[in-house]
N, C-alpha and C positions, 0 to 999 in steps of 0.2 A: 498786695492782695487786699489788706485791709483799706487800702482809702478806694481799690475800685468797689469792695462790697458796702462800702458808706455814702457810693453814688458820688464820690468824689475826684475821682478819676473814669475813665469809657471803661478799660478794661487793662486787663495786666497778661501778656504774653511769655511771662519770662520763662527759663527753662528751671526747674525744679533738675538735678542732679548733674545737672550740666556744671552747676560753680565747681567742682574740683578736676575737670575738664580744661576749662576757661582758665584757670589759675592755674593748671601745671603747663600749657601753651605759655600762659603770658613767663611765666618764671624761667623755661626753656628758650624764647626769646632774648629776654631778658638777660642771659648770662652768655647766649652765642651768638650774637647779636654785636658787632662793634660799635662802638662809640659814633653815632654822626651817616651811619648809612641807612640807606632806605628802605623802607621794610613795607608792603602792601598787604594788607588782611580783608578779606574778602568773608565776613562772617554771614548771619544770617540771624533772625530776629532771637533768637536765643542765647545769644554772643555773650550777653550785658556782661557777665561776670569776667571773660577775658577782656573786654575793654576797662570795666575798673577795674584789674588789676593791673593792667598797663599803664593806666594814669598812678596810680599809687606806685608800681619801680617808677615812674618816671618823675613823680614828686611834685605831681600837679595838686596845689594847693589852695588856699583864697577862690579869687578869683576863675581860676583854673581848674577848680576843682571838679572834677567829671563826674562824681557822686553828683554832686546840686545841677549838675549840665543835664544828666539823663533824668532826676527828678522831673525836673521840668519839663523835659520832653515827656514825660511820661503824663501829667499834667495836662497835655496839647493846649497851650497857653502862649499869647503871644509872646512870654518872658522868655519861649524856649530860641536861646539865638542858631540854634540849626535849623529850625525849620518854622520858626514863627509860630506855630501851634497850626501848622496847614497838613501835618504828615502823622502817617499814623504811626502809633507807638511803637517801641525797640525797636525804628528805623533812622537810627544817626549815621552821620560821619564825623570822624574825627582825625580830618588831613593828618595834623602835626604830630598826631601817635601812627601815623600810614592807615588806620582804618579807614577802607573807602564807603561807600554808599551801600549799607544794610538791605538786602531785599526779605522778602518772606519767604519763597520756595526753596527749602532745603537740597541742596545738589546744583543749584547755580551760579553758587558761588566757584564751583572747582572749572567753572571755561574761565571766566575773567579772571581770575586768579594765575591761569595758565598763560593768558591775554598778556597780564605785567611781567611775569615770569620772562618770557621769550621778548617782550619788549625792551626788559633790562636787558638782555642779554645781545640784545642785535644793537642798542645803544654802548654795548662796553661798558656798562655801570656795575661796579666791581663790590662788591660784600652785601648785596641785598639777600634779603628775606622774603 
């Protein structure tokens, strides 16, 4: 909030009370979740705090680190490597945690999310999320 009202950022979407939301999803994931299966999240541009708490259980760090990955997107800067700074804010993906393509209208996430659901399932893909 503060670097969008210093005109340093466009603007700032995020959800104000959603974080203990986002982090009791990612931690319930997190612990029922087997080691190595697939997991598809379907959030929406309020998510942010469930996807950093997913990179944090998963120990993305350096480089990896999805704090400095969503900075930047949030920046819309070419540094951001999701989306080159062409996309607008708290609209990531992040394949290798299963989050897919972020959209903005709330409630459209639960078809596509039903979309992978029945997908794994008519595939035989056995411990997904």
């Amino acid at each position: 909030m503060n670097l969008t009202q210093s005109g340093q950022a466009k603007f700032w979407i995020g959800g104000p009370g959603e974080e203990i939301s986002g982090t009791a999803m990612a931690l319930a994931l997190h612990d029922v979740q087997p080691e190595g299966s697939l997991r598809s999240l379907h959030g929406h541009y309020r998510s942010d705090c469930l996807a950093l708490a997913l990179g944090d259980l998963a120990g993305w760090t350096g480089e990896k680190d999805l704090t400095w990955k969503l900075f930047r997107q949030q920046l819309t800067r070419a540094t951001d490597d999701m989306s080159l700074g062409r996309q607008m804010v708290n609209h990531w993906v992040v394949p290798e945690l299963g989050i897919q393509p972020v959209s903005t209208p709330v409630g459209m996430q639960l078809g596509r999310a039903a979309g992978y659901a029945r997908g794994f399932q008519l595939k035989g893909v056995e411990g997904t999320v």
